[in-house]
Structures are given as structure tokens and as C-alpha cells.
N, C-alpha and C positions, 0 to 999 in steps of 0.2 A: 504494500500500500504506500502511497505518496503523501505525505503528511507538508503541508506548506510552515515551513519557519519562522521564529520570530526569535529573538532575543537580541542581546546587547552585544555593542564593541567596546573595546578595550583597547587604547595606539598601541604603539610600539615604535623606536624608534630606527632612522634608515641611515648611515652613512655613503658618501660616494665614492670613500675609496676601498679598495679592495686590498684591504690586508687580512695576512696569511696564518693561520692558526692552528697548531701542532695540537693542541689538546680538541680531546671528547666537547662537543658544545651539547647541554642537556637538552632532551628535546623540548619544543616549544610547546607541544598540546600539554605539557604535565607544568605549567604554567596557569598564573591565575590569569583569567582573560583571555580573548581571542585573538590570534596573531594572523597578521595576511602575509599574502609574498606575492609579488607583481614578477609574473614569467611568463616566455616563450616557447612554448611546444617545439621537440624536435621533429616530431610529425603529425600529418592529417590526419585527423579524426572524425569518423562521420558515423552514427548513430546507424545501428542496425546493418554497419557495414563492417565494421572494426569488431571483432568479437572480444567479448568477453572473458580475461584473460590475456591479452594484447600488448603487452612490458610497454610502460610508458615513459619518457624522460622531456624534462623541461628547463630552460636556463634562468637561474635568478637574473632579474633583471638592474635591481641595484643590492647593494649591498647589506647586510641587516643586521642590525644589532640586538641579541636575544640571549638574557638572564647576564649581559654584561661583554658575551663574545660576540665577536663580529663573524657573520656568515658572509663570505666576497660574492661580490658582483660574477656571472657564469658559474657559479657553484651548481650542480647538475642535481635536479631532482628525479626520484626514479620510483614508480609505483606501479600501477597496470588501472586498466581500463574494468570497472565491478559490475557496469552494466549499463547495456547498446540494445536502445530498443527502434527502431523504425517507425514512424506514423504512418498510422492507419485511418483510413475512414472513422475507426471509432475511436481508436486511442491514441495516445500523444508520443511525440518523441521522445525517449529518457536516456539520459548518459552520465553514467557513474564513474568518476576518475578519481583514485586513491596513491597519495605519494605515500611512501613509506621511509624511505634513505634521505640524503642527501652528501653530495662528496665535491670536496674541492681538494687543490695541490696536497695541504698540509694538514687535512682533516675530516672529520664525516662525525654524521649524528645521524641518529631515529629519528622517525617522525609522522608524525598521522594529518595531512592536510587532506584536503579532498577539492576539488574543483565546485567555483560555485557560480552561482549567473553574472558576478561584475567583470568589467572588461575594462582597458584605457583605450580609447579610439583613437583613431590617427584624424589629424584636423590640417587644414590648408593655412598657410603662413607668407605672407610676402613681407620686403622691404627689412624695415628692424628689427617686425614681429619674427624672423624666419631664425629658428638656432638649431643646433646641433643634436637635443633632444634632450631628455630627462636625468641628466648626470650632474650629481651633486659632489661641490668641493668635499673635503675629510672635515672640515669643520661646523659642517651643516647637518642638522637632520631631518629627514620629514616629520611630519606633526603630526602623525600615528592614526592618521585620520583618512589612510589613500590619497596624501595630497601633497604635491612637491610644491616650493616656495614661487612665489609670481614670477614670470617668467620674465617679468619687466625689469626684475631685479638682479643685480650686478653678480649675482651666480649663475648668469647665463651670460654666451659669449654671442656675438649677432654673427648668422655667416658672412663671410667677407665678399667683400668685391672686389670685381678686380684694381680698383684704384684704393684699396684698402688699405698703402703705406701711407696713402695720403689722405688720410683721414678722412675719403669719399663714402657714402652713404651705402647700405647694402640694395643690393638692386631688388626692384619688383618684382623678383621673380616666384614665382609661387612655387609651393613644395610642400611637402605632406611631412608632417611631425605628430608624435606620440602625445597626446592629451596629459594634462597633471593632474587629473580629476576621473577616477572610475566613475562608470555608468554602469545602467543594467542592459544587459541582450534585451535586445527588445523581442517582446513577445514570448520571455524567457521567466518561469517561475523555478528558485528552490526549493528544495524541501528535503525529508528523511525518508530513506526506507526502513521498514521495520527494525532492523540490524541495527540503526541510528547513524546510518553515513550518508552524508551529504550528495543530491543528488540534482539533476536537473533537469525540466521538462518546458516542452512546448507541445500549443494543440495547434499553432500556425502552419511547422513547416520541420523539414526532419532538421536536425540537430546537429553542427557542421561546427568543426574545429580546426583552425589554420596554423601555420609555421610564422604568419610574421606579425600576428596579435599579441597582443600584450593581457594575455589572462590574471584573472585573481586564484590564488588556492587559499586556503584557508583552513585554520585548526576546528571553527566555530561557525555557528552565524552571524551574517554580515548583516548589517542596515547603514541607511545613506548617510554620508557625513553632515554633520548639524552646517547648515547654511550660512553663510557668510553676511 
């Protein structure tokens, strides 16, 4: 049975640089509060096509700081696919993705996240607004809330022009960068399966997961950051 979600979040914080760590980092679900990670699929996933059992891996996206260790940016998460349904005339698309590892250069931990309906979008950018993407100095952290610092602000670099030594403007040119603000799939509900793992469903359209999205996993349930 599909049970729709509700509870609370709890931040955590995100650094941009990627430093290296020899020790065990404790896992995050045995943690009070819920923790996210903003990651890239190493590959397609499509509901009722990807079976059930299917080894999954995905890239940290930035960096994360959890019970005081830092987890670096590309630290690889690795779990499988718990359940690929196809839409039908009557019933809805469901897809269940569970991480359990996670491993970089100098260390690895446990872990129970699970895939959940938020996502960062890619959004069109010209002129000053146009930067490099969502990497944060070592001195900054996200605000534990899925949300990196204004993009207006001097932690972001403007891409260059070509009269860039000369202190000329960035050109208009448009280009597609990573949102700093999850959203939900549209048309996309969480919830639990009986077991209590985080699951996903739509009655729109079948269930499709890409390589160059920027997904949520999560220990817990998500709700939308308090408004600004």
C-alpha cells in the first residue's frame, strides 16, 4: 500500500570543498533529524522498465557535513532500485530507490537514504545572471534548508567574456544552470510502502529518471523550505 507522507525537516549543513577523510563517518539516518543529499544518477531509470533489484549509484553533488565529518563532493552513493512499477490505465507509476553505502578516496559509511519527489531544475541564465553552477567556497554553508546562498552574491563567479581582462560585461548569452532551490516532480507524490521506505508515484505519466538531474535522496521526509 502507498501511504502519502508528512513530517518534518531538520538542515544540515553543506560545505564546497571537498576534503578527504580516513575515518568511518557515522551514518546519517541514526541521526536526530532528517538529512538530504542533492545527487546525480549514474544511470536511466524508468519505472517498470528497470527491474527490481537493478544496483544503483549516484554522485554527491556538493559536499556534506554530517555528525561533524565532511562527506566530499562525487563521493558515490550505491543502493538498488526496491520497486519499478509501470502505469496503467488503472494504477500509477511507483519507483523505489534505496542507497545503502556510500564511498569516496579516503573513506565510506552506511546509510539508509531513499529517493524522494524533490529535484533542483536547470533554469536559463544570460548576461551577469549566467555562472558556473552551484559550488560553494570551504567557508560557506548551505542553510540546511535545500538552499544555496543568492547567486547575486560574491560566492558566485559571472562567466567570463571574452573581453573579461578588461573588465567587459558577460555576454547575453543564455545557458542552462542548476537551480538553488528544490522543487517537486511535478505531478509526482511521496509516500511509504508498508516496509516504511520511501517511495514514489505518479497517476500522470510513467516514472523516468535521468543522468544529468540533480535529485534529492533522503534519510526522512521532506517538506518545502519555509518561504522567504
Amino acid at each position: 500500500m502507498f501511504n502519502r507522507i508528512v513530517g518534518p525537516l531538520s538542515g544540515f549543513a553543506i560545505f564546497g570543498s571537498a576534503a578527504l577523510l580516513s575515518q568511518q563517518v557515522p551514518s546519517p539516518s541514526a541521526l536526530p533529524g532528517v538529512r538530504e543529499f542533492p545527487v546525480i544518477l549514474q544511470q536511466n531509470v524508468t519505472a517498470g522498465k528497470t527491474t527490481v533489484g537493478t544496483r544503483i549509484q549516484a554522485k554527491l553533488v556538493v559536499a556534506t557535513l554530517v555528525a561533524g565529518a565532511v562527506i566530499p563532493r562525487n563521493a558515490v552513493f550505491s543502493g538498488e532500485v526496491i520497486e519499478s512499477v509501470a502505469k496503467t490505465a488503472t494504477e500509477p507509476s511507483r519507483l523505489g530507490i534505496r542507497m545503502n553505502s556510500e564511498q569516496w578516496k579516503n573513506g565510506s559509511a552506511s546509510i539508509q537514504v531513499y529517493l524522494t519527489a524533490w529535484y533542483y531544475p536547470s533554469v536559463a541564465k544570460t548576461g551577469q545572471d549566467l555562472q558556473y553552477g552551484p559550488t560553494l567556497p570551504a567557508n560557506r554553508t548551505w542553510n540546511g534548508q535545500g538552499q544555496y546562498p543568492d547567486p547575486r552574491s560574491t560566492d558566485y563567479k559571472p562567466f567570463p567574456g571574452r573581453d573579461s581582462d578588461q573588465g567587459a560585461a558577460a555576454p547575453d548569452t543564455p545557458a542552462s544552470v542548476t537551480s538553488n532551490h528544490r522543487v517537486l516532480m511535478k505531478d509526482v507524490e511521496s509516500g511509504h510502502n508498508n516496509d516504511g521506505a520511501i517511495t514514489i508515484a505518479s497517476t500522470h505519466s510513467n516514472l523516468k529518471l535521468d543522468k544529468i538531474t540533480t535529485y534529492v535522496v533522503a534519510t526522512g521526509d521532506l517538506v518545502p523550505p519555509p518561504a522567504k
